[in-house]
C-alpha positions as MATLAB code, in Angstrom:
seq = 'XXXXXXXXXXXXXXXXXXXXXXXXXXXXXXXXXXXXXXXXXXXXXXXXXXXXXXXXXXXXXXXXXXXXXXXXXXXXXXXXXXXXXXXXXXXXXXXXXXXXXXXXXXXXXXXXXXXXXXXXXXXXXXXXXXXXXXXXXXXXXXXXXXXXXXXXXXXXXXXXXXXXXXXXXXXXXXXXXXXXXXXXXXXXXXXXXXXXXXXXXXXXXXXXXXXXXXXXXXXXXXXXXXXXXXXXXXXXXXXXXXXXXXXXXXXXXXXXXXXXXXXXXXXXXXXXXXXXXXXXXXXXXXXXXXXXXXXXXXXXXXXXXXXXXXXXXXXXXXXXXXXXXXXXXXXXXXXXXXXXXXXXXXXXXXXXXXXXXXXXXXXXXXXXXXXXXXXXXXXXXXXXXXXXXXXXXXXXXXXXXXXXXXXXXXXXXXXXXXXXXXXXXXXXXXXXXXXXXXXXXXXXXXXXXXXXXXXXXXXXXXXXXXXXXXXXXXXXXXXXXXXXXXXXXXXXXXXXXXXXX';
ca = [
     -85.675   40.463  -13.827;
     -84.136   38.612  -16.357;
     -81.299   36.164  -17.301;
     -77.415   36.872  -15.801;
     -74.672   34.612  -15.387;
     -73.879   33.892  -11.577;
     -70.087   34.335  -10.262;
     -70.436   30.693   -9.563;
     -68.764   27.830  -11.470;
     -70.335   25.019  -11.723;
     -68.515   22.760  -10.289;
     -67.273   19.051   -9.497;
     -64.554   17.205   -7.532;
     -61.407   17.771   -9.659;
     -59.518   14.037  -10.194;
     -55.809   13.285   -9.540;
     -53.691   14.932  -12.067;
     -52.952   13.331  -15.620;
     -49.235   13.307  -16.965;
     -49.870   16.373  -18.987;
     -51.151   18.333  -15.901;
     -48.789   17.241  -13.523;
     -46.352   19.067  -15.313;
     -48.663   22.001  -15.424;
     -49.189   22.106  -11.462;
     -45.941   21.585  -10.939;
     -45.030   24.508  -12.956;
     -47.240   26.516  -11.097;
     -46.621   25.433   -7.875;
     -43.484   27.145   -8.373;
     -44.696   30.483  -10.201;
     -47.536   30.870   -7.323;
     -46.240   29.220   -3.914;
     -48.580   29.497   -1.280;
     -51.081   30.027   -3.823;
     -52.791   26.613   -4.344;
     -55.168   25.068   -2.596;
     -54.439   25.433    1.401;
     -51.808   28.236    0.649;
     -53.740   30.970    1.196;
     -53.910   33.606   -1.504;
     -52.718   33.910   -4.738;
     -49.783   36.188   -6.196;
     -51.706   39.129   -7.573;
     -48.841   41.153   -9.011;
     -46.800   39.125  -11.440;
     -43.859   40.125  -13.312;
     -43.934   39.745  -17.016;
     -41.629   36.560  -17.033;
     -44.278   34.948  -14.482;
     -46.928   35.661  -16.615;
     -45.278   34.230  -19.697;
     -44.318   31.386  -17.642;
     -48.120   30.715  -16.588;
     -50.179   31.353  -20.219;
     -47.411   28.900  -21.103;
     -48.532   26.563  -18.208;
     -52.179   27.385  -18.941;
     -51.913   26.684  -22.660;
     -50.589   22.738  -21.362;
     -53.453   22.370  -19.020;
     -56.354   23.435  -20.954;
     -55.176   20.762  -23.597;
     -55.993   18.018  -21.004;
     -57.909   15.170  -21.930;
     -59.939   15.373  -18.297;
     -62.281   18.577  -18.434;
     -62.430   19.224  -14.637;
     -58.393   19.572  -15.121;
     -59.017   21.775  -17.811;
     -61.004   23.950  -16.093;
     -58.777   23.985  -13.020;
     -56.272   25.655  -15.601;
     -58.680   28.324  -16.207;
     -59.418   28.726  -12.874;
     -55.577   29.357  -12.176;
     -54.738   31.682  -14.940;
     -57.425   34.063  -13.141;
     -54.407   35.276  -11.079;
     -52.567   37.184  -13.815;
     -55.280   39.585  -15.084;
     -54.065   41.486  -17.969;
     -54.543   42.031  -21.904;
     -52.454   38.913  -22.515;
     -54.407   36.797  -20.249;
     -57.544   37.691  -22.063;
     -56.478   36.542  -25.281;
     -54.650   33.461  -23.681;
     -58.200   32.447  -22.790;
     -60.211   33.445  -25.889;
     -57.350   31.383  -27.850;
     -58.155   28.218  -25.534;
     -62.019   29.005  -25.834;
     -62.166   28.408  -29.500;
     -61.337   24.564  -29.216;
     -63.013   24.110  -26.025;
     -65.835   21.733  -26.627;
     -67.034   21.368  -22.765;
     -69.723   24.062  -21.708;
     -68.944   24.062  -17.848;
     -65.292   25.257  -18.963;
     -67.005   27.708  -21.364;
     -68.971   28.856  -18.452;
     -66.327   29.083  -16.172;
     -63.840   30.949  -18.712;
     -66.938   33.385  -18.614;
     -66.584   34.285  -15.675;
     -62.706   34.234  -15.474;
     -63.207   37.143  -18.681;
     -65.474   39.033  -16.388;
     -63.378   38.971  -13.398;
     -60.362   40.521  -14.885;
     -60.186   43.956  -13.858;
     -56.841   45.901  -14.679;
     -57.201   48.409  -17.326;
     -55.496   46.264  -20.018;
     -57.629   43.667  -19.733;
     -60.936   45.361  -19.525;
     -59.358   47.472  -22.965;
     -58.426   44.284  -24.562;
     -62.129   42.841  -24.030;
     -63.606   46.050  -25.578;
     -61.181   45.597  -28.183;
     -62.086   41.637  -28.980;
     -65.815   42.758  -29.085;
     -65.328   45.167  -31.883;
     -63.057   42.781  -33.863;
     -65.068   39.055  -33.091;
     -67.655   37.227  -34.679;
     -70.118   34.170  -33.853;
     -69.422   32.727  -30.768;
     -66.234   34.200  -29.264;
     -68.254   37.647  -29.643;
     -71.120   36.295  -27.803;
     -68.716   34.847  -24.944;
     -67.133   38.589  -24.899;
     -70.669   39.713  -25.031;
     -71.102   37.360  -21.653;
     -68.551   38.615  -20.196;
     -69.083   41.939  -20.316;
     -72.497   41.633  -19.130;
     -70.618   40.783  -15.724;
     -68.155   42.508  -15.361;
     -68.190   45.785  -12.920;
     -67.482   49.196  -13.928;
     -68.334   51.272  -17.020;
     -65.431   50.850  -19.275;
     -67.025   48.399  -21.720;
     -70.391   50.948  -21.939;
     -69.780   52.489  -25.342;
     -68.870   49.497  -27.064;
     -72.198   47.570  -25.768;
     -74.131   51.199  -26.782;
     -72.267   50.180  -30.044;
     -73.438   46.783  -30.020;
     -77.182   47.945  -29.260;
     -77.587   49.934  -32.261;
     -76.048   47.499  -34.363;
     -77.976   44.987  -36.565;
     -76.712   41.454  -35.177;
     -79.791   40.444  -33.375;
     -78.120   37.873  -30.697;
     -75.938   40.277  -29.695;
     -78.022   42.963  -29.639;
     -80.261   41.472  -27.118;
     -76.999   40.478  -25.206;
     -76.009   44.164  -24.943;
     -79.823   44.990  -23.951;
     -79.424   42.821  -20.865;
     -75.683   43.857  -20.228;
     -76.414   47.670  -19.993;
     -79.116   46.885  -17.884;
     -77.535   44.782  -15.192;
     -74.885   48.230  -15.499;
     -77.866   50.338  -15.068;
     -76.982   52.293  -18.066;
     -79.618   55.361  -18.142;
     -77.960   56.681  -21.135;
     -79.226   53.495  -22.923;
     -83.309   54.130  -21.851;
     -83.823   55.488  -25.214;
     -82.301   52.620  -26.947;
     -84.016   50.027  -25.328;
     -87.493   51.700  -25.679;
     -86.875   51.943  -29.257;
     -86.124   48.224  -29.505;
     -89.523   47.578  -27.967;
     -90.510   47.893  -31.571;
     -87.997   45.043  -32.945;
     -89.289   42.472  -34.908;
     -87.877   39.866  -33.209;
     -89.595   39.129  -29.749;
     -86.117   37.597  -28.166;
     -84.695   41.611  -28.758;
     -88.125   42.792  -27.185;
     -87.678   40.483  -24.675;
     -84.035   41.751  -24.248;
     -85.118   44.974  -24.093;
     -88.088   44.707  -21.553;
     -85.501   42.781  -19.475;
     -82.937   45.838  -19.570;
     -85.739   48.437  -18.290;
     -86.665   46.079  -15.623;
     -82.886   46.132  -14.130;
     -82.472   49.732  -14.602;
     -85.343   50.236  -12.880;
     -84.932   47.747  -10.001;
     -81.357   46.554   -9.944;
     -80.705   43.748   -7.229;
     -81.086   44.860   -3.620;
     -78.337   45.224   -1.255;
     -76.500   42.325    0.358;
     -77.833   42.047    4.016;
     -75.064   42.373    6.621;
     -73.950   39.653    8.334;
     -76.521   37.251   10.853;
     -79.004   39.440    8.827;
     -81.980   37.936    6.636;
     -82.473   40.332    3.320;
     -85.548   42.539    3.574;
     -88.040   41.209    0.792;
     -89.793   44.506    0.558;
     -86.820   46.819   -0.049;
     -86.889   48.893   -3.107;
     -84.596   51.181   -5.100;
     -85.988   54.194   -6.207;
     -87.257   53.911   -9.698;
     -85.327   56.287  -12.058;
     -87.210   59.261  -13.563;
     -86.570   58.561  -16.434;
     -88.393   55.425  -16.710;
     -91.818   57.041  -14.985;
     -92.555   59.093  -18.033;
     -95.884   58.169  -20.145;
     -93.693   58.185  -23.131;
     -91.839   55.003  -21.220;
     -95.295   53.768  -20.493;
     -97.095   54.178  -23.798;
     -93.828   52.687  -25.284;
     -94.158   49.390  -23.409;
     -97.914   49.409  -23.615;
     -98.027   49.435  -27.314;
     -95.594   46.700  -27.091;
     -97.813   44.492  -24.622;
    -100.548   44.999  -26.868;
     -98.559   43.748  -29.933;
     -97.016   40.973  -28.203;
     -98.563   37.510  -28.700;
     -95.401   35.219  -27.012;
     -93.235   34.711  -24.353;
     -92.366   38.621  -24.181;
     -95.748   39.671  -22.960;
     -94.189   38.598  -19.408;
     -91.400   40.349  -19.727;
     -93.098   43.135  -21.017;
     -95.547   43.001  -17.504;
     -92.663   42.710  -15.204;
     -91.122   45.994  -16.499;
     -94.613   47.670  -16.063;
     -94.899   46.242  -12.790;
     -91.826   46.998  -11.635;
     -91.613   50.811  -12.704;
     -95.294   51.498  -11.152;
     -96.036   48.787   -8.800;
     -98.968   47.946  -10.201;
    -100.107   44.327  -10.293;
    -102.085   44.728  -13.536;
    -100.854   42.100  -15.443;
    -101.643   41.790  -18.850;
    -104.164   44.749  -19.007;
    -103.705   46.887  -21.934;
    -106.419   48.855  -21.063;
    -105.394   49.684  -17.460;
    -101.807   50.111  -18.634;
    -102.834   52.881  -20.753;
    -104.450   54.513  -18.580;
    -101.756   54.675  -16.085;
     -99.570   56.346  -19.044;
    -102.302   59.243  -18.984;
    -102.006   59.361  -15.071;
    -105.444   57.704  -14.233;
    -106.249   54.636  -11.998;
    -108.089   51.937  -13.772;
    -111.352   51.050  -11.921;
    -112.713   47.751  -10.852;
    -114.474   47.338  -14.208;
    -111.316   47.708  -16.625;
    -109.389   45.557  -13.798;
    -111.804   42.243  -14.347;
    -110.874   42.160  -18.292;
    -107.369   41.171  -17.116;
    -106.083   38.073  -19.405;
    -105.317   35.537  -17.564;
    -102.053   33.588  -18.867;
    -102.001   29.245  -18.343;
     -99.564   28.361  -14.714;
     -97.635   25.337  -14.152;
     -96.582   24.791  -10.320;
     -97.593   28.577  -10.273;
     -95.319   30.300  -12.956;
     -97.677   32.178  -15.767;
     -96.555   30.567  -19.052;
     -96.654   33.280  -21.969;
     -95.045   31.723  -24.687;
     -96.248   31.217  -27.978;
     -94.230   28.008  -28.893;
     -93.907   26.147  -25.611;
     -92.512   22.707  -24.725;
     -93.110   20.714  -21.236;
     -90.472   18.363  -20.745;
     -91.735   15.177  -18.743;
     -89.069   12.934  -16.582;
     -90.409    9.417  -16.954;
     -87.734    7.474  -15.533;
     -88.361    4.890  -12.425;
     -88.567    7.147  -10.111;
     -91.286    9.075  -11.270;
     -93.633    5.846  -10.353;
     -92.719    6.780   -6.859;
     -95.599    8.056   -4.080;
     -94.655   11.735   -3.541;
     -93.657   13.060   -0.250;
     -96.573   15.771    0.056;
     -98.734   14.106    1.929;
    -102.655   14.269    1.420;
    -103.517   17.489    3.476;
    -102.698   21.301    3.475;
     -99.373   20.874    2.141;
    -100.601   18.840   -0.916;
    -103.757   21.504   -1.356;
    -101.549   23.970   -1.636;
     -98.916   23.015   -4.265;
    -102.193   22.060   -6.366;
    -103.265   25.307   -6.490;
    -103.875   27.487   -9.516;
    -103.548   32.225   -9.683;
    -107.150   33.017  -10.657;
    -108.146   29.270  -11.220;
    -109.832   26.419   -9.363;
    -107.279   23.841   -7.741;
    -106.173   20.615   -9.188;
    -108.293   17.959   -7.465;
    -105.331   17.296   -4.924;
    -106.599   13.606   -3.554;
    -106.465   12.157   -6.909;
    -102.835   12.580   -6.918;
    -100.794    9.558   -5.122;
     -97.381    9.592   -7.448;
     -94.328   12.440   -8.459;
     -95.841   10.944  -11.948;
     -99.263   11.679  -11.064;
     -98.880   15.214   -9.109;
     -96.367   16.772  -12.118;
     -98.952   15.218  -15.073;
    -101.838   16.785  -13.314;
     -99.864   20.404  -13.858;
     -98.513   20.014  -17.203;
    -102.444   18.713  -18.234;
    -103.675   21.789  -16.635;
    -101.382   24.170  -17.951;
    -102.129   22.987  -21.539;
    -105.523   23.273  -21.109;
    -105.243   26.833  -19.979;
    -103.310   27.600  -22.951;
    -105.015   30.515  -24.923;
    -105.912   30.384  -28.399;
    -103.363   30.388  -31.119;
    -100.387   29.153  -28.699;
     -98.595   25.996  -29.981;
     -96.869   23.447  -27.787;
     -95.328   19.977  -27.833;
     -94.592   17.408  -25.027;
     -91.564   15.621  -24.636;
     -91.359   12.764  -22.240;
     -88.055   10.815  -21.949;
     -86.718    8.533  -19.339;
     -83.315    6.625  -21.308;
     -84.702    7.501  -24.467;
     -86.454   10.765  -25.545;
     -89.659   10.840  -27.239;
     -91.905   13.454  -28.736;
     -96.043   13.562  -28.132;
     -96.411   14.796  -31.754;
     -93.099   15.063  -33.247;
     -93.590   19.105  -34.011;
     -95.341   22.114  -32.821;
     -99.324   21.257  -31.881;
    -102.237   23.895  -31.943;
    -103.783   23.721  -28.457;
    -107.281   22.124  -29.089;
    -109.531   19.014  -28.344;
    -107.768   16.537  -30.467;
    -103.976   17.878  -29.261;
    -105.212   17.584  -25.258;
    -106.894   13.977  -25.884;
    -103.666   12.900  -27.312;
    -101.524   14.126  -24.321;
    -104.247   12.135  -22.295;
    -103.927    9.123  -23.969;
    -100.322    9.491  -23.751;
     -99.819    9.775  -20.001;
    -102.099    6.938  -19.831;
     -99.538    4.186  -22.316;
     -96.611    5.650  -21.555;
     -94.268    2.988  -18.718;
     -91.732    4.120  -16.424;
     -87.924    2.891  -17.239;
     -84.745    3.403  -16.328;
     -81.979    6.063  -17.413;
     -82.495    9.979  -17.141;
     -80.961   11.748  -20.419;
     -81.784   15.134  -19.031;
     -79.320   16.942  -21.596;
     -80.827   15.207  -24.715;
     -84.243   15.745  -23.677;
     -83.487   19.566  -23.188;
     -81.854   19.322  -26.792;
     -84.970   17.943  -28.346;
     -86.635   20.740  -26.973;
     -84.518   23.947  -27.921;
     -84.261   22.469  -31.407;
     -87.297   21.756  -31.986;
     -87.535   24.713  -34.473;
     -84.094   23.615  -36.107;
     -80.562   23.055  -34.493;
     -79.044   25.770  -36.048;
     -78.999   29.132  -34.002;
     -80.611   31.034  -36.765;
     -83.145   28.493  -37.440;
     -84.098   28.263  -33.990;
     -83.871   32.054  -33.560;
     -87.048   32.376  -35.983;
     -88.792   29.169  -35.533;
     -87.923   27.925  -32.169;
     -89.820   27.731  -28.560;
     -90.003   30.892  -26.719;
     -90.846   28.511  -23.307;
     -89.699   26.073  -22.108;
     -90.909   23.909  -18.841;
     -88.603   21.127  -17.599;
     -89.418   18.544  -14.988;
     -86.902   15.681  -13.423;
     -87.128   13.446  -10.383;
     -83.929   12.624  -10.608;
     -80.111   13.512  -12.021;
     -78.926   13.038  -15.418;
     -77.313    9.377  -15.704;
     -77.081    8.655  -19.618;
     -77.258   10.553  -22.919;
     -74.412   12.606  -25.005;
     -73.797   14.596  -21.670;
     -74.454   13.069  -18.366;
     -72.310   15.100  -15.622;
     -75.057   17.686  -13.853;
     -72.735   20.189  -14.050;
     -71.692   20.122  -17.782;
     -75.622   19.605  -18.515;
     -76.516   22.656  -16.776;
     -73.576   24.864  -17.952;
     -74.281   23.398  -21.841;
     -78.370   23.864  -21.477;
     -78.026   27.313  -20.070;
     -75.894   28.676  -22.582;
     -77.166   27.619  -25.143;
     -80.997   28.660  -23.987;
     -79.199   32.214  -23.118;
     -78.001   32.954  -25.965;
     -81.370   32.336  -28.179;
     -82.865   34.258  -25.010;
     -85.207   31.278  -24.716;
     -86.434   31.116  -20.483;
     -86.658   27.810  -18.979;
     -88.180   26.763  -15.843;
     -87.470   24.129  -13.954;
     -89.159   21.658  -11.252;
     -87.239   19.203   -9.393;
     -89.694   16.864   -7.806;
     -87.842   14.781   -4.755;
     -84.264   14.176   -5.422;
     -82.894   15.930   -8.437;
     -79.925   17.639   -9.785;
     -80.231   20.706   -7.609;
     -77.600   22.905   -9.093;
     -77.938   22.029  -12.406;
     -81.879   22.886  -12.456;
     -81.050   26.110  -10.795;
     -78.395   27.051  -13.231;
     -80.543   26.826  -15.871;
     -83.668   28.592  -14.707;
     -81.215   31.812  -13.090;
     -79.081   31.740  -16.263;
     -82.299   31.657  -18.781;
     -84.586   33.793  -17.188;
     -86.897   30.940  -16.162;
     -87.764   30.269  -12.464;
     -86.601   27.034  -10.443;
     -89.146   25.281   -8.420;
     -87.574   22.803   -5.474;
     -90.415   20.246   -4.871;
     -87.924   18.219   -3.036;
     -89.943   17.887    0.166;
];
């Protein structure tokens, strides 16, 4: 349904305190009591002099040379929600470097909940720029109630791009009806990330997330909300239709999954049948068989335009899998609408996750551009830029799989770098020349590179990937980062397959 950032932080064993913090936690051990860890809960209603006394304590600790003590200081300040707060932790934001605290200040934004924060937040959106409106932006997205609505109806009909799609998604997950209009407009954007945005928005207006299952109780996977009315007009149709039809990247899919989750049809990408169902009508077995088919790896339909597959080639990947050679092997080799891979041939994690990248690429349609990075301690391009699909592009990948050795090290973050810049580092380069897809595979956790800590991988990839609305999907093949590949795939949009046994 389309990218959100989780209430969880991603997280780690915090380390014994540094001088600098152990003046902070001893500060707030006596501003909050019983509040730290094994106290039970935390002091909700401060006075003002306890607040000062704790952004003053906050302001120490998120100057700390260890990050994870950092972040506990953000994690602490949570407790005195309130305008002040807000700005405490926008000030500390700006020199932050580390994405997991970034992440986690998120989230600490979108938890406040007393009127003069939520006012404050409304008012730093109006007033930011660049990245500390984007956080806002973030944090808004997640935060309950309506009280940030106008502003992100604001922000929608603006002309910043990034944040327009970031207000798309936000007054979805709020269910915003008032902003249908808007985001059927912005189906005709002409940038596909803000179509994207848009297709995403309808989608969680349409089905928001179903309702937490009671306790002892398994959720019901075929509940449904009622779709809204005002999303089963033909003019809400055509309007997505035409856009399908116009579409030639990643959006088509997101473009489908609104469709097919206003009508419950599984039509795919049909234009034809599509229309039809805007007029009322039922397409018949005849329009039905034109259906394009889109190219699958490990069974998620790939609809980007500019895609990268991300290969992890370290030791482990040399490893037998743990599949086995009979049903459960047949059917993780099989392909939506295609024949299977040819299941015995595959022995390896190497083998079994090469066989799916080679088929995907093969599938790819006509026109779609793609590069394959491999990387074990070092990261290395196939081709060094986009490649048209086409005999000469798949022979190299062959040739390729066939020279490349196994090594050590596993620099998961650079590799995952490589790939979102491919198009250019800078946002706005990568914004218009950048992948739309991404697939990454790993066998194993992230060891060496410029970030090596799971968490601070996944929380740095998944931002970053958000916020040029680029979806990446992850694989983790037998032991792997767990959390950090799911982070990624929730927080981008992409889906997270765990191959693990």
């Amino acid at each position: 349904m389309g990218p959100r950032l989780t209430n969880r932080y991603p997280g780690g064993v915090l380390r014994r305190p540094a001088r600098l913090l152990l003046a902070f936690a001893l500060a707030l051990v006596v501003l909050l009591g019983p509040a730290l860890p094994g106290g039970g809960s935390a002091v909700r209603f401060a006075t003002a002099d306890d607040t000062k006394d704790a952004l003053k304590a906050f302001r120490s600790g998120s100057k700390a040379e260890d990050w994870k003590l950092r972040r506990e200081a953000y994690l602490l300040i949570s407790d005195y929600d309130g305008a002040v707060a807000v700005q405490g932790v926008l000030s500390a934001m700006a020199r932050e470097k580390n994405p997991a605290i970034l992440l986690t200040a998120i989230g600490i934004l979108a938890g406040f909940t007393s009127e003069g924060a939520q006012k404050e937040l409304v008012a730093q959106l109006a007033k930011s720029k660049g990245g500390r409106k984007m956080y806002v932006l973030l944090a808004l997205a997640r935060q309950k109630g309506d009280k940030a609505v106008p502003i992100l109806l604001e922000t929608l009909r603006g002309k910043d791009a990034p944040a327009i799609a970031q207000a798309a998604i936000a007054l979805g997950s709020k269910e915003v009806k008032a902003a249908i209009p808007d985001l059927v407009a912005l189906l005709r954007h002409k940038d596909w990330q803000v179509r994207r945005a848009a297709a995403m928005g309808i989608a969680r207006i349409a089905q928001p997330p179903p309702p937490k299952p009671k306790k002892g109780e398994q959720p019901d996977p075929k509940f449904r909300w009622p779709v809204p009315d005002e999303l089963k007009t033909a003019d809400v149709t055509t309007a997505l239709t035409t856009a399908l039809a116009a579409a030639t990247g990643r959006d088509r899919g997101d473009l489908i999954a609104a469709l097919e989750t206003i009508h419950e049809k599984p039509y795919g990408h049909n234009v034809a049948a599509w229309r039809l169902v805007a007029q009322g009508k039922e397409p018949d077995e005849r329009i039905l068989r034109k259906t394009i088919k889109p190219a699958y790896v490990f069974g998620v339909p790939i609809w980007g335009s500019r895609v990268v597959l991300i290969y992890d080639n370290s030791l482990r990947s040399a490893d037998p899998h743990n599949f086995g050679s009979g049903d459960r092997l047949m059917e993780l080799c099989e392909v939506p609408g295609g024949r299977p891979l040819l299941h015995m041939r595959l022995r390896t994690t190497g083998q079994f996750v090469q066989a799916h990248f080679k088929r995907c690429i093969r599938d790819m349609g006509k026109g779609t551009k793609f590069e394959l990075i491999y990387f074990n301690e070092t990261v290395r391009q196939t081709f060094g830029k986009f490649a048209s699909v086409g005999t000469s592009s798949r022979r190299r990948v062959d040739e390729m799989f066939s020279e490349i050795k196994n090594d050590n090290g596993i620099a998961s973050y650079d590799a995952l770098t490589t790939a979102l810049d491919l198009g250019g580092a800078a946002d706005s380069k990568a914004w218009k020349r950048g992948p739309d897809e991404i697939i990454f595979m790993s066998c194993n956790v992230p060891t060496v590179g410029e970030l090596k800590e799971a968490d601070v991988v996944g929380a740095a990839i998944a931002l970053k990937a958000r916020l040029r609305m680029v979806p990446i999907h992850t694989t983790g093949v037998l032991s792997h980062a767990f959390e950090m590949m799911r982070t990624i795939a929730e927080e981008t949009g992409g889906v997270y397959r765990n191959y693990d046994k």
